[in-house]
N, C-alpha and C positions, 0 to 999 in steps of 0.2 A: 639667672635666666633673663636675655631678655625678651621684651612683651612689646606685641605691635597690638594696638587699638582696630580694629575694622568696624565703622560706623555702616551697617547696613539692614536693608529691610528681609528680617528673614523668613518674611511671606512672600515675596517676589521669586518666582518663577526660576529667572538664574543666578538665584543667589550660593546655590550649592555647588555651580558651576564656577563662579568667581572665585567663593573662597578655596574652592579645590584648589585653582591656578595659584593664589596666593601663597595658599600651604604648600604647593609646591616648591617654589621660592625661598619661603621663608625656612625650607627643612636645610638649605643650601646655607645658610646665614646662624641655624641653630636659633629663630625664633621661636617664641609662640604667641600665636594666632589666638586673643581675643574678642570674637561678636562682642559688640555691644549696642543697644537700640541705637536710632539716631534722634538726637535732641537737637533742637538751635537754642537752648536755655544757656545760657554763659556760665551761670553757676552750675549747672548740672556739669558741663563739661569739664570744668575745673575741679569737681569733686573725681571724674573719671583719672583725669589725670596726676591727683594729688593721689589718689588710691594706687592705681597701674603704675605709673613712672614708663609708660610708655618709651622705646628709644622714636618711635613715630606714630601716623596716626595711617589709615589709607581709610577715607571717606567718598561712601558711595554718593553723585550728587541729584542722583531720579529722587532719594528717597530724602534728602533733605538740603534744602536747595538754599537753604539759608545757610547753613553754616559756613560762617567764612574762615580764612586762613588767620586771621586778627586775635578769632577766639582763641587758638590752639597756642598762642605765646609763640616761644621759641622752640620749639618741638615741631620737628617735620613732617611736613605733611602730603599726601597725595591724593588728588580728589581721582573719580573713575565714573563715568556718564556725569560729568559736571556739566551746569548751566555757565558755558562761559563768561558770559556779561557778571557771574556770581564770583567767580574768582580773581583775582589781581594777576598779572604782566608776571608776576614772579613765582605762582604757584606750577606746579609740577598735573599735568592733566594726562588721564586718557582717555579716547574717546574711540567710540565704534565707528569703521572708516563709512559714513554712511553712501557714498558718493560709490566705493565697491558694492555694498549691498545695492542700492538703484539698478546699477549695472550686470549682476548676475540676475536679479529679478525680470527684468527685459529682456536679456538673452532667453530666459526660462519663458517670457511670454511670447515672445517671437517666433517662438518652435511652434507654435500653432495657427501658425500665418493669420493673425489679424487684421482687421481692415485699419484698426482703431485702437492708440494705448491711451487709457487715464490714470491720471491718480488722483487716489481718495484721501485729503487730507485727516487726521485726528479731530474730533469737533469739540477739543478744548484746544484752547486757543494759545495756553502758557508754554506749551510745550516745546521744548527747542531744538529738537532735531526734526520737528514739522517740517521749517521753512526749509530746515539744508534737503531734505530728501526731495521735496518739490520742486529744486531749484535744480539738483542735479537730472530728475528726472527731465524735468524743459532742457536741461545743457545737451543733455546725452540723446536725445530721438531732435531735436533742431538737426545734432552735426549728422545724425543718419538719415535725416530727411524724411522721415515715419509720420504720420497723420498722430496727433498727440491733442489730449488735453489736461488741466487740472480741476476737479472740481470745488466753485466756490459757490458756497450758502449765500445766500441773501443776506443772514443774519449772521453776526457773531456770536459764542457761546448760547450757540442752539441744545437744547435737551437730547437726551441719543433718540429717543422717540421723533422730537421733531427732527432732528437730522437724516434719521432712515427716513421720516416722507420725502425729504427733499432729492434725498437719492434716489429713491426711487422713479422718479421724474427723469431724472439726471439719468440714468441706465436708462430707461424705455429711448431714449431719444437719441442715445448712440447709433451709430452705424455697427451691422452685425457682420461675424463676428467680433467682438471687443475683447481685449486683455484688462485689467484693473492691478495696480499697484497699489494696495493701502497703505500705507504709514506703516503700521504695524496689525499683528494679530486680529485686535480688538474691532482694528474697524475693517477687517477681511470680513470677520463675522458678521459683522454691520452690513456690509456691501453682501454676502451671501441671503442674509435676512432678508434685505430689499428685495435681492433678485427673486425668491422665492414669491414673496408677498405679489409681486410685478407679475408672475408668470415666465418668466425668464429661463430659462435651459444654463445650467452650468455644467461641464464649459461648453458647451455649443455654442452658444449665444454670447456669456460671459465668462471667459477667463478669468483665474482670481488666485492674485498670490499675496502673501502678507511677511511683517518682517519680525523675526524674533523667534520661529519654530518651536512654540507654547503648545505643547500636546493636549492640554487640557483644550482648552480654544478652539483650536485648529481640528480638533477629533469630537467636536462636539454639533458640529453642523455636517449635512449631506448636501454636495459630497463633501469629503475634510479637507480642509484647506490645503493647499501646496505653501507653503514659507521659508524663506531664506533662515537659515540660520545661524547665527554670529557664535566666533571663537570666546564665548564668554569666559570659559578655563584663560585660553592667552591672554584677553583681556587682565584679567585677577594676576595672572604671570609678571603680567607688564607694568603694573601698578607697581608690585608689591618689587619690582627690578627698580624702578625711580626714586621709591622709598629709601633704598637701600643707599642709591646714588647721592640723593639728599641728604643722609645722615652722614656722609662721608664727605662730602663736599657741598657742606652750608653755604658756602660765600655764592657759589654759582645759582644765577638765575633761573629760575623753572626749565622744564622740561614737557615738550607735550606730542606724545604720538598717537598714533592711532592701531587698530590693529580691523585686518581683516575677514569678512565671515568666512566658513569652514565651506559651505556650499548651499545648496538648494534641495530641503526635503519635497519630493515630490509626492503630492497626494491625487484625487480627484479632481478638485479644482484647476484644474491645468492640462489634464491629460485625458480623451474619453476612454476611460474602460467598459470595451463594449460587453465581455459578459466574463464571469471567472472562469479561466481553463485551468483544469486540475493538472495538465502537466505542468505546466509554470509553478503553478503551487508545489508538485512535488519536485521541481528543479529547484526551487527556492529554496526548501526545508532540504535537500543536497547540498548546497553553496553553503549555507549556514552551518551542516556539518562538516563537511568536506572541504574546505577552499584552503586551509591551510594544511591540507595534508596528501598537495599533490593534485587535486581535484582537475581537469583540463574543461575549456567549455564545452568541448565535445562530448564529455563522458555527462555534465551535466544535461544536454540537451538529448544524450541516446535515449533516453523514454517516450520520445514525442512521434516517432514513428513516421516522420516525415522527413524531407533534405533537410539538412542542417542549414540553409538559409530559409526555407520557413517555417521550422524551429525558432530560431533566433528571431525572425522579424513577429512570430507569437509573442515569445520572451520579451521584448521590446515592447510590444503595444501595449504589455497591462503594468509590464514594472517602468518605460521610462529609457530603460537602458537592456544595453546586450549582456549576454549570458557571464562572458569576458568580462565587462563592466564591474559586474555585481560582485564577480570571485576577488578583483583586485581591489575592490571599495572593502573587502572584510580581512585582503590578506594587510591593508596598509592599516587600516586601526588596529590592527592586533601586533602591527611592529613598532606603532608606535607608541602599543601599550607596552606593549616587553621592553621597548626599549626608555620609556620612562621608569621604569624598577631599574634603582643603581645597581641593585646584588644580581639581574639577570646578565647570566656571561654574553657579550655580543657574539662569538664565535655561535653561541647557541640557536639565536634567534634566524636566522637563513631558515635550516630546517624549521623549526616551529614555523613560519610563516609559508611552510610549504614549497621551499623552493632549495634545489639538492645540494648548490655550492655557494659562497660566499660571492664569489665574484656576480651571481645571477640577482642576488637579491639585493646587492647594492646599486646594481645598476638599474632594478626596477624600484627603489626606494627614492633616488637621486632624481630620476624619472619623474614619477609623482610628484616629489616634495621641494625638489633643485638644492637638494642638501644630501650630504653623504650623511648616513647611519649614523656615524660618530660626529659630524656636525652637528645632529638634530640634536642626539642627547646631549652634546658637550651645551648648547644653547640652552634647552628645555630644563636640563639639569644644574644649570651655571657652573659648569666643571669644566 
């Protein structure tokens, strides 16, 4: 049997998302996938590897940022959110394409015609994908010509207490309404906290999206954050693909890609939901039964007892998206759960997915994803 090392924190958030993708991979190669903490001790690692015999390692780099590629010897290795300045010109990297997220996040803030975008940097300072999401955010609203800023503390390595006061400041003195991009999650909440404390309306006043879609986080302030949220699975995929590459062709120099977020969860902070209508709620809990078995938007919206455009522009106000929307965001995860099981017949999945003939559902599969059916899994699958 062989054995791949994955060095990651398995308190983090997406880490069952990663090594899913990985194990995905590695079912393709007849590895197995073992966790192990992450150490930067030299001896601890050498006993890891003297024990395993690893044929490689894929090391997460959020969670330990020291380990270089020197420790691991001759055993290959692939780092995944590594601190690039931490690894050498010849290691094998992946990294989350942050310059896509920036950019789906602004679209998502710009739906609410703001006067005013900022971002909320992280308020540690070590952090390395701070500068790139700042950098893209000023790249990307300069070329659309958008009133924009980023905010900077007075101080470095401020306390989060002192840094929400300084926010707070920083909000009150925007132009209304304002959009806010935080770094991530953590300081969404941060930036929600301020506005709260300030007086502030969200979103009326403050828009507020965050990056990483941490439901813990994000579902823990009113209203719940809106946040982009990245293909952590592909990530893990793609790591654990380079791995492979590496063990097979040592002599060749790193490799380093990135991979792109999935989309944009939409919550409250982004959207006003001006009051619950129960017909949306029971079009919802419809779509959720029904969407792969035929379901049409029409048949979802006939409960609402109005024209089917304000039906739909109801549907719309409190989820975000149309009625249409929502049937093919559940018919496309569900093809391309079926279509990740290697033993599900393809001929099968059309039907399952709710749609009568072969030809219909490749063509709305290809649509979505700009890959044929048997592209994605031959990809997803490495078949």
């Amino acid at each position: 049997m062989q054995i791949v090392l994955a060095f990651f924190q398995t308190n983090d958030a997406s880490y069952q998302k990663k090594i899913e993708g990985i194990c995905r991979y590695a079912r393709t190669r007849k590895w197995h996938v073992e966790p192990v903490p992450p150490t930067n001790r030299p001896e601890r690692i050498k006993t890891l590897l003297d024990f395993w015999q690893p044929v490689g390692c894929i090391v997460e780099g959020g969670s330990a940022t020291e380990l270089t590629r020197k420790m691991f010897g001759p055993c290959p290795v692939v780092y995944i959110h590594h601190r690039p300045l931490k690894s050498d010109g010849n290691a094998s990297v992946v990294q989350m394409d942050n310059r896509a997220c920036v950019e789906i996040a602004v679209e998502e803030l710009c739906d609410g015609k703001p006067n005013h975008l900022a971002f909320i940097p992280h308020f540690r300072t070590d952090i390395h994908w701070n500068e790139k999401r700042a950098k893209a955010f000023t790249d990307i609203l300069t070329a659309k010509g958008i009133s924009h800023s980023v905010f900077e503390p007075d101080a470095a390595g401020l306390s989060k207490m002192d840094f929400i006061r300084a926010l707070r400041t920083f909000l009150a003195n925007l132009p209304k309404p304002s959009g806010i991009l935080a770094s991530n999650d953590e300081i969404a909440s941060a930036v929600a906290i301020a506005c709260a404390m300030e007086g502030l309306r969200v979103p009326r006043d403050i828009s507020i999206i965050g990056i990483d879609d941490v439901e813990m986080t994000c579902c823990n302030v009113t209203p719940e954050l809106s946040s982009v949220r990245p293909n952590f699975s592909q990530g893990g995929y793609l790591a654990a693909e380079l791995l492979d590459r590496a063990i097979r062709h040592p002599e060749r120099p790193g490799w380093h890609v990135e991979y792109k977020p999935e989309g944009v969860t939409r919550r409250g902070s982004t959207r006003v939901f001006t009051r619950k209508d129960p017909c949306v709620d029971a079009a919802l809990r419809l779509i959720q039964d029904k969407a792969c078995s035929g379901l049409t938007a029409r048949d979802a919206l006939a409960g609402f007892g109005c024209s089917r455009r304000l039906a739909d522009e109801r549907f719309r106000q409190v989820t975000g998206k149309s009625a249409l929307e929502a049937i093919l965001e559940i018919r496309l995860a569900n093809a391309e759960k079926l279509l990740s099981n290697p033993r599900q017949d393809p001929d099968s999945i059309a039907n399952l997915c709710g749609y009568a003939t072969t030809n219909s559902f490749r063509k709305f599969f290809t649509q979505q994803t700009g890959q044929t059916p048997l592209a994605w899994r031959k990809k997803h699958l490495g078949r």
